[in-house]
VEXLUM-536445 format. One record per residue (C-alpha): residue in one letter; x, y, z. Coordinates in steps of 0.1 Angstrom, whole numbers, padded with zeros to 4 digits, always signed. Layout:
% VEXLUM-536445
AXYZ
...
This chain:
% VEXLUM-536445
X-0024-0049-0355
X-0054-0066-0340
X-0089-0047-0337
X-0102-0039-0304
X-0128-0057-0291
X-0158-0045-0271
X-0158-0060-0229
X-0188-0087-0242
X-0166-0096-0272
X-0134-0101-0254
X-0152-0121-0223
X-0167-0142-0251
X-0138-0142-0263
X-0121-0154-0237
X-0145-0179-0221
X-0145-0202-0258
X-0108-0201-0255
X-0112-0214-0221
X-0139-0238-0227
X-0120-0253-0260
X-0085-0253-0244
X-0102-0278-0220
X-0125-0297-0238
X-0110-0296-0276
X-0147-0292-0288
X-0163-0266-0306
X-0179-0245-0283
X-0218-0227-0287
X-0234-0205-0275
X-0257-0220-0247
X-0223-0237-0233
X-0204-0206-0234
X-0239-0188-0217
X-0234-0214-0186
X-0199-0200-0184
X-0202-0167-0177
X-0209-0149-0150
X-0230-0120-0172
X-0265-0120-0181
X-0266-0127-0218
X-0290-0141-0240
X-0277-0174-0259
X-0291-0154-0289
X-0271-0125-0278
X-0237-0146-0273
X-0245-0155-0312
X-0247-0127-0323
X-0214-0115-0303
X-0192-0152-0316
X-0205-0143-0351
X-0191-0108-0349
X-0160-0123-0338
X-0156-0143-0365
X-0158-0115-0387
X-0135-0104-0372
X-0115-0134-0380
X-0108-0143-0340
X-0130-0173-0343
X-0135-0200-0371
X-0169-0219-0378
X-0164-0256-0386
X-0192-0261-0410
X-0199-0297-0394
X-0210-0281-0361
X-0230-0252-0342
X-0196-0242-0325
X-0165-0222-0327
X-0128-0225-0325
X-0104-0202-0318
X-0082-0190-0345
X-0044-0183-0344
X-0058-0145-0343
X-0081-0153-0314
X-0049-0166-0294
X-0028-0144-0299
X-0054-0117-0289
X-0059-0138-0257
X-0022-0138-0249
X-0017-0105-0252
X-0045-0088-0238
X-0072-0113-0219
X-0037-0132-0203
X-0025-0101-0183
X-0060-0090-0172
X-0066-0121-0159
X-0032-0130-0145
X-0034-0105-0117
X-0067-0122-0104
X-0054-0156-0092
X-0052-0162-0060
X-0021-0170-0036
X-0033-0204-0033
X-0038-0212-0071
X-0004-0196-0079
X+0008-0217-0052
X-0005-0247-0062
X+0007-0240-0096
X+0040-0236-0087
X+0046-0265-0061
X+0058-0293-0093
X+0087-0265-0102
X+0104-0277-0069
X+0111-0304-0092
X+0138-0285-0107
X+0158-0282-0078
X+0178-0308-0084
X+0194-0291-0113
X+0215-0271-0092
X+0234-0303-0084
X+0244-0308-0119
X+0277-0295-0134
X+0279-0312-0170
X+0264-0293-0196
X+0248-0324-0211
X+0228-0336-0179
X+0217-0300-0172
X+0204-0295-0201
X+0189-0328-0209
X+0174-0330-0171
X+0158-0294-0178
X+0141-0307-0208
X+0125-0336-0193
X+0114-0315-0165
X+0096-0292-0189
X+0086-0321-0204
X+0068-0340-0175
X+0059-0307-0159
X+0037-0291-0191
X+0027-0324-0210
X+0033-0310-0238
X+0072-0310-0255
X+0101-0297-0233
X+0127-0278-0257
X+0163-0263-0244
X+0188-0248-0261
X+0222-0247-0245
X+0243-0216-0246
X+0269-0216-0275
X+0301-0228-0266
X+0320-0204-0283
X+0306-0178-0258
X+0313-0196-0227
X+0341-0181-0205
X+0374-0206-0196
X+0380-0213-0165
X+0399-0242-0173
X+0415-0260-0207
X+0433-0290-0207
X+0456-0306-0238
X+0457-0349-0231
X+0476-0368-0259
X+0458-0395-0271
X+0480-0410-0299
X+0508-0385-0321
X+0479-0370-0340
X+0452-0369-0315
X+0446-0346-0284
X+0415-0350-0261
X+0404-0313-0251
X+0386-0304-0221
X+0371-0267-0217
X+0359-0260-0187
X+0337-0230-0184
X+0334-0202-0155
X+0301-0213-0150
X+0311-0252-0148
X+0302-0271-0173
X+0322-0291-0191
X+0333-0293-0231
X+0353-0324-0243
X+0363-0333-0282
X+0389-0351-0298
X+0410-0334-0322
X+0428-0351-0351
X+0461-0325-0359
X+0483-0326-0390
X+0512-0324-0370
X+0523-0347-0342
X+0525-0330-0305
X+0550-0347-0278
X+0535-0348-0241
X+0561-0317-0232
X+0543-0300-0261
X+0511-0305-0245
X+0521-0294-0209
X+0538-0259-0221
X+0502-0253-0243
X+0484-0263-0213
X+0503-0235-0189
X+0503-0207-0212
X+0466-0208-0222
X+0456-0216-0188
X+0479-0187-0176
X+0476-0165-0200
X+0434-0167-0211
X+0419-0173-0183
X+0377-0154-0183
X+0383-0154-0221
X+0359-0172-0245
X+0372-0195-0274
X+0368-0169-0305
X+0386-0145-0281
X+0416-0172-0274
X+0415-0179-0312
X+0421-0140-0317
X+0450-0137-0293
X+0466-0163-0309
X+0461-0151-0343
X+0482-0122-0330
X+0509-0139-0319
X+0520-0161-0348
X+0533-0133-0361
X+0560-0137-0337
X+0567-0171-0358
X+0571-0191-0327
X+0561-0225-0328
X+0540-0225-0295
X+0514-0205-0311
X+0512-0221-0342
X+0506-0255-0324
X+0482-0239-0298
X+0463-0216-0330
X+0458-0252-0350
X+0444-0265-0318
X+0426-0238-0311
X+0410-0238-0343
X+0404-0276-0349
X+0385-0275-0316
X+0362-0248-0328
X+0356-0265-0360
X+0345-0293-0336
X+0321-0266-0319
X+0305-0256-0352
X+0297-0294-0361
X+0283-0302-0327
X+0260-0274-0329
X+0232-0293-0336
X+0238-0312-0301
X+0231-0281-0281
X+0194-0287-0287
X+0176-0306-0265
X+0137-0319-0274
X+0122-0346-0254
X+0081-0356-0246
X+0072-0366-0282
X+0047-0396-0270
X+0032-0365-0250
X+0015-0349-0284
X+0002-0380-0296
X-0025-0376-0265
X-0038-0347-0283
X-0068-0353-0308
X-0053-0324-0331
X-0028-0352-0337
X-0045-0380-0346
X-0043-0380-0379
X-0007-0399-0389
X+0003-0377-0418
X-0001-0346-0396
X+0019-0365-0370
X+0046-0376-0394
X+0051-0339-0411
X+0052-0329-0375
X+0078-0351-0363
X+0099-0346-0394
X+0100-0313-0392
X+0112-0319-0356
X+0139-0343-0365
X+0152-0312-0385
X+0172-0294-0353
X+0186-0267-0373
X+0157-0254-0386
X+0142-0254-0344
X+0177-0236-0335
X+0171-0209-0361
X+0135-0207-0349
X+0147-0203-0309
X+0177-0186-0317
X+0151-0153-0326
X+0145-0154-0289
X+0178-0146-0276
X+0172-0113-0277
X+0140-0107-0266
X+0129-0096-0229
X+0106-0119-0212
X+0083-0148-0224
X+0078-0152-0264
X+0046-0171-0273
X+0048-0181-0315
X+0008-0190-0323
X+0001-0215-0353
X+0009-0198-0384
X+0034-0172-0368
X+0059-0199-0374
X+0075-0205-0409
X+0078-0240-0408
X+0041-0251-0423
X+0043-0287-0405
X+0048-0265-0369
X+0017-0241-0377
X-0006-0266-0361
X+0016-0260-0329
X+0025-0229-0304
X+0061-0219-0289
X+0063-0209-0254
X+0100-0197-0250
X+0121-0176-0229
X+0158-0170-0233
X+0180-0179-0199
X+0212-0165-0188
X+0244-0182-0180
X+0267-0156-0159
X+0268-0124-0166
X+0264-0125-0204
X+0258-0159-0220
X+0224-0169-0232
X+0206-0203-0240
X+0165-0203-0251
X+0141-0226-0230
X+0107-0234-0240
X+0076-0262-0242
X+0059-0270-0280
X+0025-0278-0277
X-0009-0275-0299
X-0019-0239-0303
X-0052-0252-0281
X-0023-0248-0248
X-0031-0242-0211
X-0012-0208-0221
X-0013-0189-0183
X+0002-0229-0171
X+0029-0224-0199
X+0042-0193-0192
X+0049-0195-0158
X+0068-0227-0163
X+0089-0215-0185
X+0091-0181-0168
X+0100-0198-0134
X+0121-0223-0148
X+0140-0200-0165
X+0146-0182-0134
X+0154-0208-0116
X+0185-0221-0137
X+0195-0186-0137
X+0199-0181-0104
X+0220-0212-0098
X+0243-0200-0125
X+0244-0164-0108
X+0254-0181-0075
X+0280-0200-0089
X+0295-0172-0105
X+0293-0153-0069
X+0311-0185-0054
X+0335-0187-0082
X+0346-0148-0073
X+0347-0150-0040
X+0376-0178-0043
X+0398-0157-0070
């Protein structure tokens, strides 16, 4: 746990995390004394940064005067300067703020689960400067409305999975056995009849039940069934969505090209980034990851802004921006927050529509 600062450390505090946020300099102490609205000495400020940095919520870069905040420092900003502050903006600079999210209204226009979630990335993207990162909501947890079985050849079907709250789940399926188009149509009405509002490891379960019963239906539908999930499990890495690279190389904590390359690499490894997000599906509200709070050593030089977002009534996907820990953290936030919100009260009114029509 943090210490607890004194009121002149944390509005010290909190004007060299402004200050370096916007300039990316190291900030001292007759800077920080033109900042502030409180009658202190630049010999006094000093004294109050070097305290600070004993404290370990500042570093001193030995090649200059200034200060930096530490990961420590930010996360101390987050969670206490952030909150005090946030309930001082105005109407008009929250306004303001929140005029470029009418960009996302567009998304409630979109029905395949690739374009939403690729057009919300791009968004997040374009609207932070910074990385826009999505995570779409497993598969496996999504709700049928609709399955279709199409033959493609004796040995290969084309499934389409439909979900409650519309978007749309193809994959081609290579059986051991071969399925005749009556075969297909019978596989088609029973599931479609009989699992309707169930998700795919539900369907798999029912199924499981029934071969007991030895008939040949279930057997077809189970291998089916289970092909397409195998398909699910492979394409996993294809739920996450990460767009806005070219936007970190505008950041001079990037400039150097082995930094850049560890940075990208790690990047390119999705799995790792779904495990990372996946922590947040869980958790209430915004989660802000600071620097060295992430395990992946070539993401400490960054911070995750992420919220989770819900499809329906129970079915979660994580949303976020990656940026250098030096963020515009209150801009971040509310992004994220709002646009967060926003996809989730499309979804939410689609599932009302879809209700009202059963």
């Amino acid at each position: 746990m943090a210490q607890e600062l004194t009121e002149r450390e944390k509005l010290i505090l909190d004007a060299i995390i402004k200050q370096y946020i916007s300039q990316a300099e190291p900030v001292g102490s007759r800077t920080i004394s033109k900042k502030i609205n409180v009658l202190l000495s630049p010999a006094t400020i000093r004294n109050i940064m070097a305290d600070l940095e004993e404290k370990g919520f500042l570093h001193h870069l030995h090649t200059s005067a200034g200060r930096i905040p530490t990961d420590l420092g930010y996360r101390y900003y987050v969670d206490n300067l952030l909150k005090k502050h946030s309930t001082k903006r105005t109407k008009k600079t929250k306004r303001t703020r929140l005029e470029p999210l009418s960009r996302l209204e567009p998304l409630s226009k979109i029905h395949e689960r690739e374009d939403l979630m690729e057009e919300t990335c791009k968004l997040l993207s374009f609207l932070s400067k910074y990385l826009g990162i999505v995570i779409s909501p497993r598969i496996t947890e999504l709700r049928m409305r609709h399955m279709d079985f199409i033959s493609l050849g004796p040995h290969r079907i084309l499934v389409v999975f439909i979900s409650e709250t519309g978007m749309v789940f193809d994959r081609i399926i290579e059986t051991k056995d071969p399925y005749t188009d009556q075969e297909l149509s019978m596989m088609h009405q029973f599931v479609n009849e009989k699992y309707g509002h169930l998700n795919i490891v539900q369907i798999r379960e029912k199924l499981m039940d029934l071969i007991f019963e030895e008939r040949m239906l279930y057997k077809n539908l189970s291998e089916s069934i289970n092909l397409l999930s195998e398909e699910i499990a492979k394409s996993q890495i294809e739920s996450l969505y990460l767009l806005g690279h070219a936007n970190i190389l505008k950041h001079p904590e990037f400039t150097d090209v082995q930094k850049i390359k560890a940075l990208f690499d790690a990047l390119e490894e999705k799995m790792k980034l779904i495990r990372l997000l996946d922590k947040c599906i869980d958790y209430e509200g915004v989660k802000v990851s600071i620097g060295t709070e992430n395990e992946d050593l070539n993401i400490q030089d960054c911070s995750i802004v992420m919220t989770r977002y819900r499809m329906g009534s129970c079915i979660n996907g994580v949303l976020g921006v990656i940026g250098p820990t030096r963020m515009r953290y209150p801009e971040v936030i509310e992004l994220v927050s709002n646009a967060a919100r926003i996809i989730e009260t499309f979804f939410s009114d689609e599932e009302e529509e879809e209700r009202s029509r059963e």
